[in-house]
PASENU-41265 format. One line per 8 residues: number of its first residue (from 1); their letters; for each residue x negated, y negated, z of N, C-alpha, C. Coordinates in Angstrom, 1 decimal. Atoms other than C-alpha are relative to their C-alpha. Example, Ala and Ser with C-alpha at 12.3 -4.5 7.8 and 13.67 -1.06 7.14 Angstrom:
1) AS) -0.9/1.2/0.0/-12.3/4.5/7.8/-0.9/-1.2/0.0 ~ 0.9/1.1/0.0/-13.7/1.1/7.1/0.8/-1.1/0.8 $
//
This chain:
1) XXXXXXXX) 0.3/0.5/-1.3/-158.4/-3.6/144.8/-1.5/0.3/0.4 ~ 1.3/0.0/-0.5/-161.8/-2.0/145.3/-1.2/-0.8/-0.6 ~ 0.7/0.7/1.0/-163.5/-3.9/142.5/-0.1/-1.6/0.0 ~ -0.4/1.0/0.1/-161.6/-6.7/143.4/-0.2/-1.1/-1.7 ~ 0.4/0.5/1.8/-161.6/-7.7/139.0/1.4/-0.8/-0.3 ~ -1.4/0.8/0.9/-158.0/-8.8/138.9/0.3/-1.5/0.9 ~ 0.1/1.3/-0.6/-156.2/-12.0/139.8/1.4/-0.1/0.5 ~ -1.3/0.1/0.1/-153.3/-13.7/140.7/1.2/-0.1/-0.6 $
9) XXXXXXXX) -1.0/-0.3/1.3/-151.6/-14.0/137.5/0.3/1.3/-0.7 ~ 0.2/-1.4/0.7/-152.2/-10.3/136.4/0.9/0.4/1.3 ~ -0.2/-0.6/-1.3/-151.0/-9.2/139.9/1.9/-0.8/-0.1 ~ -1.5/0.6/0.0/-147.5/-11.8/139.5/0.6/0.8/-1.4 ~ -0.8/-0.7/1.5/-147.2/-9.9/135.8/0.2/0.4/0.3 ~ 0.0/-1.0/-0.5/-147.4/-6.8/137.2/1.1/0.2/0.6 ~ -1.2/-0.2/-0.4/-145.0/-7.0/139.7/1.2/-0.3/0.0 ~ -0.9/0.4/0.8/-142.7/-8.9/138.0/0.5/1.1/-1.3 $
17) XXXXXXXX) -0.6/-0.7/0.9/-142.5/-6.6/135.3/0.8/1.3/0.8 ~ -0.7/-1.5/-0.4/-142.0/-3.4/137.4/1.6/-0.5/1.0 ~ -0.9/0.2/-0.2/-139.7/-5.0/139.2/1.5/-0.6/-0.9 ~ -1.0/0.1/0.9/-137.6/-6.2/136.2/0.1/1.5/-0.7 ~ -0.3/-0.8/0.5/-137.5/-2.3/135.5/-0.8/1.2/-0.9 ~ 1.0/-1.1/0.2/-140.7/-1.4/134.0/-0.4/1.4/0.4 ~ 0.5/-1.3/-0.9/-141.6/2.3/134.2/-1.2/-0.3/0.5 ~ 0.9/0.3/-1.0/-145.2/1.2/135.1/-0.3/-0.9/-0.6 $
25) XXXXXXXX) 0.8/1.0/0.1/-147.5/-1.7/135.0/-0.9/-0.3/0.6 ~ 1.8/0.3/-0.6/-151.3/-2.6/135.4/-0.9/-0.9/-0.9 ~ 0.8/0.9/0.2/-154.1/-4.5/135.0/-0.7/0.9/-0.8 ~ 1.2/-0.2/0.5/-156.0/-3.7/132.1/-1.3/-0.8/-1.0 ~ 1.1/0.6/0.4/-159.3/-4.2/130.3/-1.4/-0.9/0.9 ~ 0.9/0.7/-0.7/-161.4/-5.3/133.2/0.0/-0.4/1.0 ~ -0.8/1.2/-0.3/-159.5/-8.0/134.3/-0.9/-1.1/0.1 ~ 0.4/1.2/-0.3/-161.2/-11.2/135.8/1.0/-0.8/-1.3 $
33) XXXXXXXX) -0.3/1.1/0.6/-158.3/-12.9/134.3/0.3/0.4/-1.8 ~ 0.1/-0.6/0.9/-158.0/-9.7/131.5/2.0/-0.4/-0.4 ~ -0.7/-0.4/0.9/-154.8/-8.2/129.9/1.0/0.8/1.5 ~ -0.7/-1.3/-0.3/-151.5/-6.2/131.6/0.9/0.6/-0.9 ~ -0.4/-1.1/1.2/-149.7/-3.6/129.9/1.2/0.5/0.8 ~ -0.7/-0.8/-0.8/-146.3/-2.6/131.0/1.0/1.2/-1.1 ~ -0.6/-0.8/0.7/-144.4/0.3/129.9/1.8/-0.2/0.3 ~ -1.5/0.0/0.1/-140.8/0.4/129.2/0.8/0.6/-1.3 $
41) XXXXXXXX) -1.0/-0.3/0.9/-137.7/1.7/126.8/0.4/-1.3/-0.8 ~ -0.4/1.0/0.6/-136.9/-0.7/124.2/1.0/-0.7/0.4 ~ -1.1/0.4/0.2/-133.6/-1.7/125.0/-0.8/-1.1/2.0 ~ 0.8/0.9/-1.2/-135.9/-3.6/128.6/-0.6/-0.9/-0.5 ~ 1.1/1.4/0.3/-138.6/-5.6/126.5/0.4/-1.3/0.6 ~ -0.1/1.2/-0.7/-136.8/-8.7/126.8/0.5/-0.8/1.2 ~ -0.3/0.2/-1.6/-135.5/-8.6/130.1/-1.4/-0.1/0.9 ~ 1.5/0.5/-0.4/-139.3/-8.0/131.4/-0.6/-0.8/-0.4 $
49) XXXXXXXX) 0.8/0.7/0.4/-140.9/-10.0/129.2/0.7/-1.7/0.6 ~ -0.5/1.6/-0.7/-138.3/-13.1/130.7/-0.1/-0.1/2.1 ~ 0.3/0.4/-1.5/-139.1/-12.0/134.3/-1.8/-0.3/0.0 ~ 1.5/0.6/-0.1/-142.6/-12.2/133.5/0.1/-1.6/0.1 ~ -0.2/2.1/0.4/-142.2/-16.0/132.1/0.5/-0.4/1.3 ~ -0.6/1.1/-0.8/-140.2/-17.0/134.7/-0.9/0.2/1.8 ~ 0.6/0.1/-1.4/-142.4/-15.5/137.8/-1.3/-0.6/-0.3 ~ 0.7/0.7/0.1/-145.2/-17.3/135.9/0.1/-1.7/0.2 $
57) XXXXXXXX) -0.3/1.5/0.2/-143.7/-20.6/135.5/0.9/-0.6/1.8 ~ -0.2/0.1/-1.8/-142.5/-20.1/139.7/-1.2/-0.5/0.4 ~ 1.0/0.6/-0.7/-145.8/-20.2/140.3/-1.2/-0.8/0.0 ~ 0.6/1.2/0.4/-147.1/-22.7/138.0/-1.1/0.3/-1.1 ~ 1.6/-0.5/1.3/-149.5/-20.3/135.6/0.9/-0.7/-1.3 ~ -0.4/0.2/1.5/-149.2/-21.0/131.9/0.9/0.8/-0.5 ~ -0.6/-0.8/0.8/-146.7/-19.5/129.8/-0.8/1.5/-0.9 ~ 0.7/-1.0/0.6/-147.8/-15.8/129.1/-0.1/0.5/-1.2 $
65) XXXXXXXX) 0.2/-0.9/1.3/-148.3/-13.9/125.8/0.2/1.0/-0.1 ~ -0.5/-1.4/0.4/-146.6/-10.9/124.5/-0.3/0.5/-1.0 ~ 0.4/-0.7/0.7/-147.5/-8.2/122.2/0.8/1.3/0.2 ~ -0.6/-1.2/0.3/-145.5/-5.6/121.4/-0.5/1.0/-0.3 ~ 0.9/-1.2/0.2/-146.8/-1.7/121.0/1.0/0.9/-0.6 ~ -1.1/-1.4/-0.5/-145.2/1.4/120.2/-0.8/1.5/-0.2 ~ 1.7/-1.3/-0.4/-147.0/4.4/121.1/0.1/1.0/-1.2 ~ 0.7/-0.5/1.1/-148.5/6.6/118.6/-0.1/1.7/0.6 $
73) XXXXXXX) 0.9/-1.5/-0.6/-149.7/10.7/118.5/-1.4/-0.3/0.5 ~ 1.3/0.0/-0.5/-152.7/11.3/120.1/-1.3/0.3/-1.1 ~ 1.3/0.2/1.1/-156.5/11.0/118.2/-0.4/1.2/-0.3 ~ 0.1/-1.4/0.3/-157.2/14.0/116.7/-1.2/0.4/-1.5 ~ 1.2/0.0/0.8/-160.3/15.1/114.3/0.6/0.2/-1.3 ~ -0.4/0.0/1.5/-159.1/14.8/110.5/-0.7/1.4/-0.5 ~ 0.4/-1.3/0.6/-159.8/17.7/108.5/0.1/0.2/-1.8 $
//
């Protein structure tokens, strides 16, 4: 909000996802139109990822893009 960088479509991910159960979700990478990232337990993916779609296609954006992650240990200096 202070940067004002994100948009409407990042902002309809967002709360679409948490509200389909996401533990969190935000705007990353910049925005202007960037990347969000929501967190969740496997057995949610595709319940958020079909509230996303469908709060995008309510309000007339494009069909969104998904990418799957699965978190990793943390960076650590090799030895």
């Amino acid at each position: 909000d202070d940067f004002e960088v994100s948009c409407i479509e990042l902002d309809t991910a967002v709360d679409a996802a948490r509200r389909a159960g996401a533990l969190g979700a935000r705007m990353v990478g910049g925005g202007f139109g960037g990347s969000a990232i929501g967190l969740c337990g496997l057995t949610r993916v595709a319940a958020i990822a079909a509230a996303v779609t469908a709060a995008a296609a309510r309000h007339g954006f494009p069909a969104p893009g998904f990418l799957r992650a699965a978190p990793a240990g943390a960076a650590h200096r090799c030895r």
